[in-house]
Each structure stands twice: as C-alpha cells, then as structure tokens.
C-alpha atoms as an extended CHARMM CRD file, in Angstrom:
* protein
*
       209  EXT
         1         1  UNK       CA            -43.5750000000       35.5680000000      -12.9670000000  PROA      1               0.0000000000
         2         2  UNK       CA            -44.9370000000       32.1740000000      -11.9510000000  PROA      2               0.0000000000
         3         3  UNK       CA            -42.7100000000       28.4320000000      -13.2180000000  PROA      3               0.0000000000
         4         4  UNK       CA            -44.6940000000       27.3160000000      -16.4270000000  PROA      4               0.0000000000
         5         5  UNK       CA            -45.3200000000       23.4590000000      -14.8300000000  PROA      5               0.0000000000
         6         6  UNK       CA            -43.5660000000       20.8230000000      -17.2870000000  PROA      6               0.0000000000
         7         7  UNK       CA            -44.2870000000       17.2320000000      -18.0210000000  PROA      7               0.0000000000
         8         8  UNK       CA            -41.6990000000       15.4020000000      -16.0470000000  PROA      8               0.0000000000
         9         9  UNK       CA            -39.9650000000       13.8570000000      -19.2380000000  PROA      9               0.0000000000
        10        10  UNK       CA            -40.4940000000       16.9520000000      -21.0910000000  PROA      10              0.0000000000
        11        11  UNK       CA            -36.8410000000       17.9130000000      -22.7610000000  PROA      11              0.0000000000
        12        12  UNK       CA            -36.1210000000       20.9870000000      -20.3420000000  PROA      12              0.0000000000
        13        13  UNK       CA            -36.9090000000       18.7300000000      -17.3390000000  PROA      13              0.0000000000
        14        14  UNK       CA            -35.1670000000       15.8660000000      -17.8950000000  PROA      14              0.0000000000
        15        15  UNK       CA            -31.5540000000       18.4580000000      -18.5900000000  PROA      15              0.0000000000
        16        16  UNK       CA            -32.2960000000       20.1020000000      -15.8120000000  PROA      16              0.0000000000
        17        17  UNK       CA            -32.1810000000       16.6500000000      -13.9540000000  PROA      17              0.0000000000
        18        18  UNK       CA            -28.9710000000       16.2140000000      -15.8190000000  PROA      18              0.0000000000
        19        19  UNK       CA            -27.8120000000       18.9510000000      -14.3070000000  PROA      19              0.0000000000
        20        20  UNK       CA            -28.1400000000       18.2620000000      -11.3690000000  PROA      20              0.0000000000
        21        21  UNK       CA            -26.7790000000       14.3990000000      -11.2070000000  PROA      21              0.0000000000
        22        22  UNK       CA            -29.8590000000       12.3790000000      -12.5310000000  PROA      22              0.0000000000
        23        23  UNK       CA            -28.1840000000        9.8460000000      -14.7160000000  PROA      23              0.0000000000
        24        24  UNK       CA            -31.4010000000        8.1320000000      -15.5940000000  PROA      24              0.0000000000
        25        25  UNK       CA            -32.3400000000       11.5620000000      -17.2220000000  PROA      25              0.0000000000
        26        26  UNK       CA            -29.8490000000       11.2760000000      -19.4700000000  PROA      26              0.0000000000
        27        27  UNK       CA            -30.3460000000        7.8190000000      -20.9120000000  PROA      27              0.0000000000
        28        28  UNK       CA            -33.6680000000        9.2730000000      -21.5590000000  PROA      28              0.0000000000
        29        29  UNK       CA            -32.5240000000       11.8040000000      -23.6540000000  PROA      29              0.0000000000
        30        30  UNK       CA            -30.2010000000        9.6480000000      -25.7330000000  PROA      30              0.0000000000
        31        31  UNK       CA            -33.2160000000        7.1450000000      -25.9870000000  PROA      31              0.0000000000
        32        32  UNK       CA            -35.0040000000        9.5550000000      -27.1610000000  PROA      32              0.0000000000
        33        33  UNK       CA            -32.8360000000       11.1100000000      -29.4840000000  PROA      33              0.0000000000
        34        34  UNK       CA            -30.4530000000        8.1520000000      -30.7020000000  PROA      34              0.0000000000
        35        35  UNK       CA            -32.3010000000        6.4350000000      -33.9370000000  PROA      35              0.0000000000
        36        36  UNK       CA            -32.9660000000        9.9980000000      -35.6870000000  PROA      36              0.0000000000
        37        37  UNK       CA            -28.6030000000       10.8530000000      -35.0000000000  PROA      37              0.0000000000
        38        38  UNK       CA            -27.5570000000        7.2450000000      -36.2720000000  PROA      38              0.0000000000
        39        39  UNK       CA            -29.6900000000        7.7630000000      -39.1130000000  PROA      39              0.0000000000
        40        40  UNK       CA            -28.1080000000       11.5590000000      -39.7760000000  PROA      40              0.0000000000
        41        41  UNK       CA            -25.2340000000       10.0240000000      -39.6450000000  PROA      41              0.0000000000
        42        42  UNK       CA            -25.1420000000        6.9370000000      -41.5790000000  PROA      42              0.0000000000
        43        43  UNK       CA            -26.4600000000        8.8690000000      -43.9930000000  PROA      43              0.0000000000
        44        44  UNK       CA            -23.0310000000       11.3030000000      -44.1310000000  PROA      44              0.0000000000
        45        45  UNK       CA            -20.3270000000        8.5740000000      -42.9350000000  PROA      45              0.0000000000
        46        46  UNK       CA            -22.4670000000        5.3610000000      -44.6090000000  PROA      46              0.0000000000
        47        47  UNK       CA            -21.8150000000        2.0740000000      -42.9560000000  PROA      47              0.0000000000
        48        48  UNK       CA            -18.5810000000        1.8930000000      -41.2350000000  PROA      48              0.0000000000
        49        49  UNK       CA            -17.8160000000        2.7380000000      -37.4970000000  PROA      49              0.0000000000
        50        50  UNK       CA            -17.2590000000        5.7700000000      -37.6050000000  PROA      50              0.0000000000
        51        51  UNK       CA            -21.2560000000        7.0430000000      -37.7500000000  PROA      51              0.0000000000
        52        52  UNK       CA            -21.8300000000        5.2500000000      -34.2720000000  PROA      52              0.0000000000
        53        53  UNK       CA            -18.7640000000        6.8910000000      -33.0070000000  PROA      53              0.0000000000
        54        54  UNK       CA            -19.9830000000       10.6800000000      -34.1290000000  PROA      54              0.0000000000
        55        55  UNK       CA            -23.3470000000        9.9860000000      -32.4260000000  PROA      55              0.0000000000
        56        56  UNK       CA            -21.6250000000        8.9330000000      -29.5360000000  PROA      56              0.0000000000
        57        57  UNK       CA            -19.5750000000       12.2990000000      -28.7960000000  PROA      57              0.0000000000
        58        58  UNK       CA            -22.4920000000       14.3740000000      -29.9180000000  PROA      58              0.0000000000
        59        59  UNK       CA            -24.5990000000       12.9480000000      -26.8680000000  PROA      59              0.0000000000
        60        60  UNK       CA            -20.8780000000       13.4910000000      -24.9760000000  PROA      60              0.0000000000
        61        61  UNK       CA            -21.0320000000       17.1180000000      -25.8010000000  PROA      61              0.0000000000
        62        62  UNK       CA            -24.5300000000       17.1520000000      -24.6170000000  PROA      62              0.0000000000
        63        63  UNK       CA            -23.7360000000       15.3930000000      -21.1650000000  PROA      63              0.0000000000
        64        64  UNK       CA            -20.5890000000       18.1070000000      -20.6340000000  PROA      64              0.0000000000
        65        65  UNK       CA            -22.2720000000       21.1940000000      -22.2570000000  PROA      65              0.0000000000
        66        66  UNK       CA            -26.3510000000       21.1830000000      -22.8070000000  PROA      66              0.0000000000
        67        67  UNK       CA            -28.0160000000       23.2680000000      -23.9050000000  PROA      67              0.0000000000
        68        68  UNK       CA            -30.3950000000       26.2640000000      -22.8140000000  PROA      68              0.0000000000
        69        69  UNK       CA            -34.2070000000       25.4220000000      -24.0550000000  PROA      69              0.0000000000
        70        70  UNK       CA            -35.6680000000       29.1600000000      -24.8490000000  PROA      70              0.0000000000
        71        71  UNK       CA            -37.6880000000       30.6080000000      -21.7450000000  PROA      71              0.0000000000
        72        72  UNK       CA            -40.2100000000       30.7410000000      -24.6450000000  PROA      72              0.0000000000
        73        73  UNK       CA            -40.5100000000       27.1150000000      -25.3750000000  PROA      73              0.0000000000
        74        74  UNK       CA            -40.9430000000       26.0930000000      -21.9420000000  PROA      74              0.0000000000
        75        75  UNK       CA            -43.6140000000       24.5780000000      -21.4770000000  PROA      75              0.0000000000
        76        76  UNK       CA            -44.5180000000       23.1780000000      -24.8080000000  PROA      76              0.0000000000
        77        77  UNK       CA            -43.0720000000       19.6640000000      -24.9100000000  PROA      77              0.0000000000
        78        78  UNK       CA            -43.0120000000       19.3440000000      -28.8850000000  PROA      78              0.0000000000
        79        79  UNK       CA            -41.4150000000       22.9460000000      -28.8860000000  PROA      79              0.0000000000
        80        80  UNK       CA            -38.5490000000       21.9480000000      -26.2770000000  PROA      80              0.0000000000
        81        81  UNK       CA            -38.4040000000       18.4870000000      -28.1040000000  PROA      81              0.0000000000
        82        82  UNK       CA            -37.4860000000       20.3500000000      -31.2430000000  PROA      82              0.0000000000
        83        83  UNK       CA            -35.0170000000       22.7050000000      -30.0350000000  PROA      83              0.0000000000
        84        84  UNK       CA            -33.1290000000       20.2420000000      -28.2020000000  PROA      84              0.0000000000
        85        85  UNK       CA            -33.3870000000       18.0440000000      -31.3720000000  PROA      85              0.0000000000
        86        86  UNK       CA            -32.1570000000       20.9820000000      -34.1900000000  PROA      86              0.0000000000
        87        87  UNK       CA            -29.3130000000       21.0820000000      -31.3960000000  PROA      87              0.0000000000
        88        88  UNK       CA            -28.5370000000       17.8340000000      -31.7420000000  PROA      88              0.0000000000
        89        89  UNK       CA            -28.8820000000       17.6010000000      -35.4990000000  PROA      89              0.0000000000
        90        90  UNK       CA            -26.4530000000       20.7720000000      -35.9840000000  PROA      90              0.0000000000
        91        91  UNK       CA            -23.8030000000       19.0870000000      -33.4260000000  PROA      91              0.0000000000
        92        92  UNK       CA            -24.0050000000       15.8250000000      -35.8930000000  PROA      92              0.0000000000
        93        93  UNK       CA            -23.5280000000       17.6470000000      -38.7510000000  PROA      93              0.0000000000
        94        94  UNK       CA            -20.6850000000       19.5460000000      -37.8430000000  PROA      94              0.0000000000
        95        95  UNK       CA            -19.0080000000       16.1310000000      -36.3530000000  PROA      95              0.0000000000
        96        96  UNK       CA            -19.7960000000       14.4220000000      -39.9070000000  PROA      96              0.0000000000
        97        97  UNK       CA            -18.2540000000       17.4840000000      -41.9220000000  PROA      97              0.0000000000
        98        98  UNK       CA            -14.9380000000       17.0810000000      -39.8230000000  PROA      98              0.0000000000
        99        99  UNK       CA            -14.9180000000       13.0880000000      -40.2560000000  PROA      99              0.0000000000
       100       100  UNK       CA            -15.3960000000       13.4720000000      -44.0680000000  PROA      100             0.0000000000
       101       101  UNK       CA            -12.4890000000       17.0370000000      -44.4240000000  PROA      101             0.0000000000
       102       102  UNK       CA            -10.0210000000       14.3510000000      -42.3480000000  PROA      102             0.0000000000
       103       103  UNK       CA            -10.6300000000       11.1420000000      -44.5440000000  PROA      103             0.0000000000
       104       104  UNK       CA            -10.7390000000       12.9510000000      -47.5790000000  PROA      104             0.0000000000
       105       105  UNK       CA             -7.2040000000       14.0290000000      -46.4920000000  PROA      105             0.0000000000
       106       106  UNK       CA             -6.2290000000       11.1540000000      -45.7250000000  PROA      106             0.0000000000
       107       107  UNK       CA             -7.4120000000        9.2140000000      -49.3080000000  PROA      107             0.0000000000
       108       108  UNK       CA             -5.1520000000       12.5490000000      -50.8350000000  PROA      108             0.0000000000
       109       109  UNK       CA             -2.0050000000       11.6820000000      -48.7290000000  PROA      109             0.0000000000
       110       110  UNK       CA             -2.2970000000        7.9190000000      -49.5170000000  PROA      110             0.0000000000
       111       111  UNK       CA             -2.6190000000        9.1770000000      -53.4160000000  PROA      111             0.0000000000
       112       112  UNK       CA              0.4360000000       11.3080000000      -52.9420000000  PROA      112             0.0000000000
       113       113  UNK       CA              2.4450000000        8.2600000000      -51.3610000000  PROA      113             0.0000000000
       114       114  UNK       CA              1.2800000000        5.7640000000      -54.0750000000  PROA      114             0.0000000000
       115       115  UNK       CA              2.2670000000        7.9770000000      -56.9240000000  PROA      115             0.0000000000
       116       116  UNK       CA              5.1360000000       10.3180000000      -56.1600000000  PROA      116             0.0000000000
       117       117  UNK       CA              6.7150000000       12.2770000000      -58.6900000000  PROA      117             0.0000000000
       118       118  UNK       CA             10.5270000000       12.2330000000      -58.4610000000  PROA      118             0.0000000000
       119       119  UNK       CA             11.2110000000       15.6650000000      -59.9870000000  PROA      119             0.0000000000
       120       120  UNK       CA              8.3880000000       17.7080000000      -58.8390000000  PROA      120             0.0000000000
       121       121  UNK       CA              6.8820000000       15.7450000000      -56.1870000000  PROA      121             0.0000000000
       122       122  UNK       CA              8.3030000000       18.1190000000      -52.8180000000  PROA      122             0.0000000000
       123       123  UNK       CA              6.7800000000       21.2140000000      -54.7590000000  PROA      123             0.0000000000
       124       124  UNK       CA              3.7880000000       19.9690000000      -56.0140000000  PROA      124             0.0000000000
       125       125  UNK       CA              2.9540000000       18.7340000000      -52.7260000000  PROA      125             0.0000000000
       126       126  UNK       CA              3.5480000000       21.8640000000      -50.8480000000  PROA      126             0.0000000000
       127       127  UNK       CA              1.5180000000       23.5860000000      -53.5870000000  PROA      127             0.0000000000
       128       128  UNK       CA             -1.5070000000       21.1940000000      -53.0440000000  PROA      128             0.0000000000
       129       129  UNK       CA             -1.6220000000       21.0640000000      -48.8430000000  PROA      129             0.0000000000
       130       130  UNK       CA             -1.7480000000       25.0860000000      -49.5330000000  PROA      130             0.0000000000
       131       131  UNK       CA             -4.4200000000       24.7080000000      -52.2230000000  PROA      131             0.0000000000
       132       132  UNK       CA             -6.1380000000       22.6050000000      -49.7970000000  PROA      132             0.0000000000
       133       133  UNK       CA             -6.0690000000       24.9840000000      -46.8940000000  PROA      133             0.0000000000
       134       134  UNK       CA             -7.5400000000       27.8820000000      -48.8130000000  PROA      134             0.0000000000
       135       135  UNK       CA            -10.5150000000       25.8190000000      -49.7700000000  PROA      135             0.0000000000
       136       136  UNK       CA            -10.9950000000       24.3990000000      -46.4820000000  PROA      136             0.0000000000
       137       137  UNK       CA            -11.1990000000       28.2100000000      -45.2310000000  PROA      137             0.0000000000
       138       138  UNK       CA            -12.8830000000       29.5920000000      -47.7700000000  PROA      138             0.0000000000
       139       139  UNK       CA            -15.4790000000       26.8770000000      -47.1450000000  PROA      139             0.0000000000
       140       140  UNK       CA            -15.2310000000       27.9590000000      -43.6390000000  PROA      140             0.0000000000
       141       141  UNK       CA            -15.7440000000       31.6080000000      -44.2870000000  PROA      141             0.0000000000
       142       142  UNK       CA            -19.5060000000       30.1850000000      -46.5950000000  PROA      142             0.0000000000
       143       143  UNK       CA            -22.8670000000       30.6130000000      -45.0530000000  PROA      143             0.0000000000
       144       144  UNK       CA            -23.9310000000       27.0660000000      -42.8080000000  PROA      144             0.0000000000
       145       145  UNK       CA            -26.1980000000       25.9280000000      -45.7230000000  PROA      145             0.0000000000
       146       146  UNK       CA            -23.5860000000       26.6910000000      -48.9280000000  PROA      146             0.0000000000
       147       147  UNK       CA            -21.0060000000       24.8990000000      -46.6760000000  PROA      147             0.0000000000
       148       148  UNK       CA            -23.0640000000       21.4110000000      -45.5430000000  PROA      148             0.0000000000
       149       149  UNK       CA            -24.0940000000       21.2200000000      -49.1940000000  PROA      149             0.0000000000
       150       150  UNK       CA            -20.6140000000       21.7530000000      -50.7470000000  PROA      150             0.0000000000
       151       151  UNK       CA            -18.9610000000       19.5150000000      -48.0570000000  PROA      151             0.0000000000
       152       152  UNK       CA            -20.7990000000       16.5940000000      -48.8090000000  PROA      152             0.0000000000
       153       153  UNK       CA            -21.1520000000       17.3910000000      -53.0640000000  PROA      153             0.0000000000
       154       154  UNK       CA            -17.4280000000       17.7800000000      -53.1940000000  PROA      154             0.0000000000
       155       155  UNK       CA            -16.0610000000       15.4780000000      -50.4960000000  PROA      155             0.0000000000
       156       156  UNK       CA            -18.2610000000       12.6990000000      -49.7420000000  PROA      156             0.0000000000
       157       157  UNK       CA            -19.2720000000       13.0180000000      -53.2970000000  PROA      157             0.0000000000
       158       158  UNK       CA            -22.7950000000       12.7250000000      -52.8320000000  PROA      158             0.0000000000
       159       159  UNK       CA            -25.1120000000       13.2630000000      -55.6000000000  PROA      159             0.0000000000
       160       160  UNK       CA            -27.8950000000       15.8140000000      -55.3490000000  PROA      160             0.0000000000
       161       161  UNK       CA            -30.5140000000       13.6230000000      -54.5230000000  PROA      161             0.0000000000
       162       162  UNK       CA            -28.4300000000       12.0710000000      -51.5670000000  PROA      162             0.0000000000
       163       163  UNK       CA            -28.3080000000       15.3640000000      -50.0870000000  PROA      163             0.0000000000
       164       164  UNK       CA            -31.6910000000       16.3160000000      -50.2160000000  PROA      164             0.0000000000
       165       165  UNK       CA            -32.4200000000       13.4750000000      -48.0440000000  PROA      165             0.0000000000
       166       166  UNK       CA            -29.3420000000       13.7380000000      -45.5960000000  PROA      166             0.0000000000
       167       167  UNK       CA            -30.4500000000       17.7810000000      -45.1240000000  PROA      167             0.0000000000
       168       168  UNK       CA            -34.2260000000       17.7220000000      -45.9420000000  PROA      168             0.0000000000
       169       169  UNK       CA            -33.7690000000       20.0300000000      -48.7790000000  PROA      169             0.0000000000
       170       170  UNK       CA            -35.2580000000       20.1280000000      -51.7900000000  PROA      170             0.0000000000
       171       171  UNK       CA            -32.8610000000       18.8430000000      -54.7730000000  PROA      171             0.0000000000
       172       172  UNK       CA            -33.5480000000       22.4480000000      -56.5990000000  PROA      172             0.0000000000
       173       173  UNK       CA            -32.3330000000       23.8380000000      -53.8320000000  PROA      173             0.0000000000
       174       174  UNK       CA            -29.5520000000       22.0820000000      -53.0270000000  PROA      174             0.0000000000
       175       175  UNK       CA            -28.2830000000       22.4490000000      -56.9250000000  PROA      175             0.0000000000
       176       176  UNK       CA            -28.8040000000       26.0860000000      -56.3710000000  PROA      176             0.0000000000
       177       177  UNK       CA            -26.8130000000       26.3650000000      -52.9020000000  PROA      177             0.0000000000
       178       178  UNK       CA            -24.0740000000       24.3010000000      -54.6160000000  PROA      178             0.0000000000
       179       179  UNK       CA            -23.8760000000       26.3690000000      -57.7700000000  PROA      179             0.0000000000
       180       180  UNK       CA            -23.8890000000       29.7550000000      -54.9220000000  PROA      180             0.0000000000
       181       181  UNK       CA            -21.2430000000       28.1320000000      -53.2860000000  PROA      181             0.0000000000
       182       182  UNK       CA            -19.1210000000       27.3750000000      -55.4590000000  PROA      182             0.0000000000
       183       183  UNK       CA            -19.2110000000       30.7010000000      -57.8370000000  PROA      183             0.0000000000
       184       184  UNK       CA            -17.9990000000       32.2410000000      -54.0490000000  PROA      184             0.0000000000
       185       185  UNK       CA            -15.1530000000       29.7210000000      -53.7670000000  PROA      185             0.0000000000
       186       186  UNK       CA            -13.9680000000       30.9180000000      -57.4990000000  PROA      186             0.0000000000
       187       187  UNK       CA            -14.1030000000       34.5350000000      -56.6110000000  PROA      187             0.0000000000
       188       188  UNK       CA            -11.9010000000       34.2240000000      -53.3010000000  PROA      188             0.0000000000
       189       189  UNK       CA             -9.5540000000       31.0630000000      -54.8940000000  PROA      189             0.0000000000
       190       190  UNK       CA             -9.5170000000       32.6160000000      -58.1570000000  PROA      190             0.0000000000
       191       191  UNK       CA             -6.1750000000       33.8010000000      -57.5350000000  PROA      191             0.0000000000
       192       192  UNK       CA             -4.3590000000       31.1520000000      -56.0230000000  PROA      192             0.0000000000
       193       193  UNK       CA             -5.4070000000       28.8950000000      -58.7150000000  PROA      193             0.0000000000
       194       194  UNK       CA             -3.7720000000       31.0930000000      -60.9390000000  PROA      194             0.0000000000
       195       195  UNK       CA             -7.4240000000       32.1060000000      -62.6400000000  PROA      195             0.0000000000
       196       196  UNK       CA             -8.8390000000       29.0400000000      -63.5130000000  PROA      196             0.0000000000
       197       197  UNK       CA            -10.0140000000       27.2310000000      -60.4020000000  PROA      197             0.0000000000
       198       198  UNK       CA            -11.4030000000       23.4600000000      -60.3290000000  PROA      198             0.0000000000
       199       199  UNK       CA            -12.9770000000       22.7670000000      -57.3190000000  PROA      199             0.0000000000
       200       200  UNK       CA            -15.0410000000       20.0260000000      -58.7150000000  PROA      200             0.0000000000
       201       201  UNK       CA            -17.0000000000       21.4290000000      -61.2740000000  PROA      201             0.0000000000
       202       202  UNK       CA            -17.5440000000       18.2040000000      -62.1850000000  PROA      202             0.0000000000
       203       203  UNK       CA            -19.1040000000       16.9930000000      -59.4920000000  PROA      203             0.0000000000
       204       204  UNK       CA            -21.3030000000       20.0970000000      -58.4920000000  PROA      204             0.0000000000
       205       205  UNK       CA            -22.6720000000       19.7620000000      -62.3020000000  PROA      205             0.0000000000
       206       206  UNK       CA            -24.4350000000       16.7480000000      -63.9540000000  PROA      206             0.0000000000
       207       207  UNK       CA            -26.5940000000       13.9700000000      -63.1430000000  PROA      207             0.0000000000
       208       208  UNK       CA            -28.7790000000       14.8380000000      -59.6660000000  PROA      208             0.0000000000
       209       209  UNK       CA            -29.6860000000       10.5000000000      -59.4910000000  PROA      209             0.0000000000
C-alpha cells in the first residue's frame, strides 16, 4: 500500500520529525498546542504556578513518549490534529487530578497539625490516612468520566457549572456522573465507614452556580 502524502506541519509529520531529532518540530507542536493546555489547566489548578508547571511536563511526556496517530487518520490534518490533541488533553487531566489528590492532602495534614487532639489524636489519624486511601482507590477503581467529575466536585470543590466548562460536559450530566459516582463509592466504602459514609454529600448535592 502506497504513503498517504501529508502536509509538512500536519501533526503525524511534524512527530515523526521529532523522532528523528528535528527540534524545530517540536516547538511547533507545543505552539500549537500550548494556549488550549494552559487554559485546561488553569481551569483545574486556577492561578498559581502550578498550572504552567503541569503543561510543561505534559509536553515533556510528549517529547520522551509520543504518541502513535491511527494509520486511519493519516492523512487528514484536522483528524491527526485531534488525536494528538484528546492525547494531550487526557495527559493534562490526569497531571491536574494528581496536583489537586496531593494538595488536598496536604491542606488535611496542615488541619491535623493545627488542631491535634491529645487523647485521640495518634488513632484518629491512623483511622483517617486509611479512610483516605480507600477513597483514593475506590476512585481509582471508577470509570475515567465518574472519576474526573468526582475529583474535581469533591477535591477542588468545584461547583457543577465549573465542571461543565473544565470537561465540556453538560451540567445535567455532570450532576448525574457525580450522583453515579458517588452511590459506587458508598457501596464499596460502606463498610469501612462503619455504614454511614460521607464523602461529601454535601458538596456533590446543592447549588450547580
């Protein structure tokens, strides 16, 4: 079978001039790809530092480990443009999910500090990092969607509407994924939590403004 030609800046081009030691075809790429990650990511992180610095080792993981555009989409430069892009989206994401788990961790730690209990603190503590574990695995264990949605509704505490515009999903659907979600996380926590889990019912319910 015949090579499909390809514009020379076309996505699957310009990697496989990546590949082989172009750097100019990889400033293209993050030129091309930079304001729509930055925006993703402001919109997870907001303003501080650390959004730049998640864009930043996304395009890393794409300069160490690209990767394949379909033999399908060759070709087809808004097709290879879109892969590459959903790539790079999904990469951002999952770097934005880790930097909110770790600082919400962090905020809990500095809570513990600030406001130990004498008697009970050693035991409540334990209890909690292990409460904390089973969600984060359980969350783990959710489909992609029920996971994003819960992440940011229960960590970043993000209101409905908030992510319907980080994820592009309608705020009826994101209710419903969070409501799915969370109905799992009771089932499989139920247990631990000795029946009557709160995983932020609070926050998964109310006002979607």
């Amino acid at each position: 079978m015949p090579r499909v030609p390809m514009p020379f800046d076309s996505s699957a081009v310009l990697l496989e001039r990546h590949n082989s030691g172009d750097p100019t075809a990889f400033v293209t790429l993050v030129e091309g790809h930079q304001g729509e990650l930055l925006r993703l990511a402001r919109g997870l992180l907001g303003r501080g530092s650390a959004f730049e610095d998640v864009v930043q080792e996304a395009f890393m993981r794409l300069a160490q480990s690209p990767p394949v555009i379909p033999e399908a989409a060759l070709g087809d430069v808004d097709v290879e443009r879109a892969h590459l892009s959903s790539w790079l989206h999904k990469v951002t994401r999952n770097l934005c999910m880790d930097v909110i788990r770790s600082e919400t961790r962090r905020k809990r730690r500095e809570r513990s500090v600030a406001q130990p209990d004498r008697h009970t603190g050693g035991i409540l503590e334990v209890e909690a990092g292990d409460t904390r574990q089973a969600v984060e695995r359980s969350l783990g264990r959710l489909p992609e969607d029920q996971r994003e949605v819960l992440v940011l509704r229960l960590l970043a505490e993000k209101s409905y509407r908030e992510i319907s515009e980080i994820t592009g999903k309608k705020v009826g659907t994101v209710g419903w994924l969070v409501s799915v979600g969370l109905k799992a996380l009771c089932v499989e926590l139920g247990p631990l939590l000795g029946g009557e889990p709160d995983l932020g019912m609070g926050l998964a319910q109310g006002e979607l403004s």
